[in-house]
N, C-alpha and C positions, 0 to 999 in steps of 0.2 A: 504493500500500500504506500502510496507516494505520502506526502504529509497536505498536494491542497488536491481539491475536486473541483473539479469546472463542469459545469450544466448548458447543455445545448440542447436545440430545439429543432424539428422540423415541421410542420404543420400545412399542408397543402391546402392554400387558401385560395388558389385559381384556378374556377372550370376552365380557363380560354389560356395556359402560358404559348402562345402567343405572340412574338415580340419582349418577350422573360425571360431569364433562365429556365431552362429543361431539368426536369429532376435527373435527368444523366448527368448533368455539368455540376447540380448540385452536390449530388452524392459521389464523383470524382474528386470534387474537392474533401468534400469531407473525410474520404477516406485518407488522402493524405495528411490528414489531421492525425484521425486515428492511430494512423502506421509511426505516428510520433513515441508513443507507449503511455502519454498522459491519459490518466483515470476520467473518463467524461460516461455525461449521468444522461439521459435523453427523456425527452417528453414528446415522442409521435404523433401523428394521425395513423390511423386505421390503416388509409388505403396503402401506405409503404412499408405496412410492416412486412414485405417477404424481400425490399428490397434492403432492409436494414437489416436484417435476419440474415440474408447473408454474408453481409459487411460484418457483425458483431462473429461471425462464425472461425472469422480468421483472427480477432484482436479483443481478446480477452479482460481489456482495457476498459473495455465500452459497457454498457450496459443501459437496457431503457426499463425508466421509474416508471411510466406513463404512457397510454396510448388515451389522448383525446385530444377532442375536436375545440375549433376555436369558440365557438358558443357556450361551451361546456367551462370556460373560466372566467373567474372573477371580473380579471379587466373588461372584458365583454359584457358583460351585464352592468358594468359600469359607463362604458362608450358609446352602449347601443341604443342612445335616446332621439327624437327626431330633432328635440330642441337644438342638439349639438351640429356645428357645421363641419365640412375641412380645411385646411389652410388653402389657400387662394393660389400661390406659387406652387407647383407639386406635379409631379412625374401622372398624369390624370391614371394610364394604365399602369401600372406600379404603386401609388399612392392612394390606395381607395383606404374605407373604412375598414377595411378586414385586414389589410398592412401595419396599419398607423396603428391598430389597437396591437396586433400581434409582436409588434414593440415592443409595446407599452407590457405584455407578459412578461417581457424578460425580468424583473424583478417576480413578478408572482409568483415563476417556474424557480430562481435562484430561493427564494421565501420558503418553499412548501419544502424545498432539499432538506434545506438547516436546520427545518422543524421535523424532520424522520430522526427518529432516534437510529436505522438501520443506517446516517451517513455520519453519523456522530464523532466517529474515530480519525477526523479530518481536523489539521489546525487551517488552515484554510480554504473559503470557497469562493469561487468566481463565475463570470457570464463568459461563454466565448462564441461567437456564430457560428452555426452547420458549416457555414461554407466558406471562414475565415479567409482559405489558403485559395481564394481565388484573387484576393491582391496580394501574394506571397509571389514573389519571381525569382528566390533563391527558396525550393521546397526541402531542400535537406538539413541548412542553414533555419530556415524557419523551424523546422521538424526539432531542432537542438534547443533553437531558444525557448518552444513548448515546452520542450523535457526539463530545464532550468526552472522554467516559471513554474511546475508543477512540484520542484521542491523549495521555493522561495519561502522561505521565512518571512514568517506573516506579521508575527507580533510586533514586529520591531517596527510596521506600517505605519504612519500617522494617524494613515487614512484609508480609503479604500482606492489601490493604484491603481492610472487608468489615464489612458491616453487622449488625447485632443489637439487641435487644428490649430484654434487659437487659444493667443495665449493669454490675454486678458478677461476673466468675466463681465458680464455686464451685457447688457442688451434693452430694447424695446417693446415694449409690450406690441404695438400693432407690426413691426418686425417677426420676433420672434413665434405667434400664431398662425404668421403665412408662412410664414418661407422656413429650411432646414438650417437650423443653427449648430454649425461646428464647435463650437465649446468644445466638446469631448467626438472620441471618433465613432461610439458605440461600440464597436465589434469584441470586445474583451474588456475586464476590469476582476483583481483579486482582492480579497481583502483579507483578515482575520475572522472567526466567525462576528467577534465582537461588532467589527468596523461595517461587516456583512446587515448583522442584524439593524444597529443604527441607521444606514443608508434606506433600509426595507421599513422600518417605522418614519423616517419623515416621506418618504413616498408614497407613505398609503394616507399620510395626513396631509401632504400638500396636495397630489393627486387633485382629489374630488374638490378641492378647493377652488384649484388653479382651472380646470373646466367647466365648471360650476361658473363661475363669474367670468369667463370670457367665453362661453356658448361653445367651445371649440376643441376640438382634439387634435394633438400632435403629438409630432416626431417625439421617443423617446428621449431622445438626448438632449430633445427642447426640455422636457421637462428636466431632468436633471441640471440643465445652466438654473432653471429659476431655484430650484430646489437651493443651489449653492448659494445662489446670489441675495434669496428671501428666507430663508426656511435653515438657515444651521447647517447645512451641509458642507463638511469640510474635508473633500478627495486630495488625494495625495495626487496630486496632475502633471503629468510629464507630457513632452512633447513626441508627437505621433501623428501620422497624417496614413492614408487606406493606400498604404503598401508595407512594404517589409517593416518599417519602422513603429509601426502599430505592436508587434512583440515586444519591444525595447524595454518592456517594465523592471 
């Protein structure tokens, strides 16, 4: 057992991909994730489980906590009002309300880990995307710095590490509900379980807050700049942009 867990997700939220990634591109990359040897916890849909089944067949590393759909979780019943709009800037086929919420799980799916006593023997846990290693252009070099990050020593964290674009917080309200704000890169962040937990309670308290009074749902990472900026949130934030540099933790 390594000393942190990292939790990834697949979820097929498109009848039409389309002009999308392919679930072949998807789960190419991911398995170069896998073949890293880092311990990852999965929360599926249904329809991929024989594709994942065979992926987990060769790397014993992997395992999935969960097979469900995106309706069937929290942030969903929380997103899915008519009051709510989308941001106005945004990818129209890429960016629907089944993207931007599916986000927005990524703390719920990290939340439910930490709270299994079954993952308990971990000093720490993190987010990392299915399909990280498609802005990876050195994959063996990535695959190493995975295996690093996966015994980082957690305690010594301030915060919860975790990459981003730019490097000053701060933003606008009528900004930051249209359009994607880089603050942070999204695709990965480690913490201690403690720093874990912390980040996961002011998210479920700014959350409902921050959509609530501006009618609007966004990008993940939108919310975590506000979360920093309004709400106490204090990440340990290194510089990182969606290529190799995004591992650097």
């Amino acid at each position: 057992m390594g000393k942190n867990l990292l939790v990834s997700a697949f979820i097929d939220i498109y009848p039409d991909r389309s002009g999308l990634k392919s679930l072949d591109f998807c789960f190419k990359h991911f398995e170069s994730m896998a073949a890293s040897g880092i311990e990852i916890v999965l929360f599926i849909s249904k329809n991929i489980r024989n594709e994942i089944s065979k992926i987990i067949e060769k790397y014993d590393n992997v395992r999935v906590h969960k097979e469900i759909e995106l309706i069937e979780t929290r942030t969903w019943k929380l997103f899915n009002k008519e009051s709510y709009g989308l941001p106005e800037r945004r990818n129209v086929k890429k960016d629907t309300i089944e993207y931007i919420t599916l986000m927005n799980c990524k703390t719920e799916f990290v939340n439910e880990i930490i709270e299994d006593e079954r993952y308990n023997g971990y000093d720490g846990y993190g987010w990392i995307d299915f399909n990280i290693f498609h802005v990876i252009s050195d994959i063996e070099n990535g695959q190493k710095r995975l295996k690093e990050i996966s015994e980082k020593e957690t305690k010594i964290m301030k915060g919860v590490r975790i990459p981003g674009c730019w490097t000053i917080p701060g933003f606008r309200y009528n900004e930051i509900m249209n359009e994607i704000h880089w603050r942070f890169c999204g695709g990965i962040y480690i913490g201690s379980r403690e720093k874990i937990e912390e980040m996961c309670r002011i998210y479920w308290l700014s959350i409902e807050l921050i959509i609530e009074k501006q009618k609007k749902i966004v990008w993940e990472v939108n919310i975590w700049a506000i979360m920093e900026v309004e709400y106490g949130w204090r990440p340990e934030w290194f510089a990182g942009d969606h290529n190799d540099t995004i591992l650097n933790i």
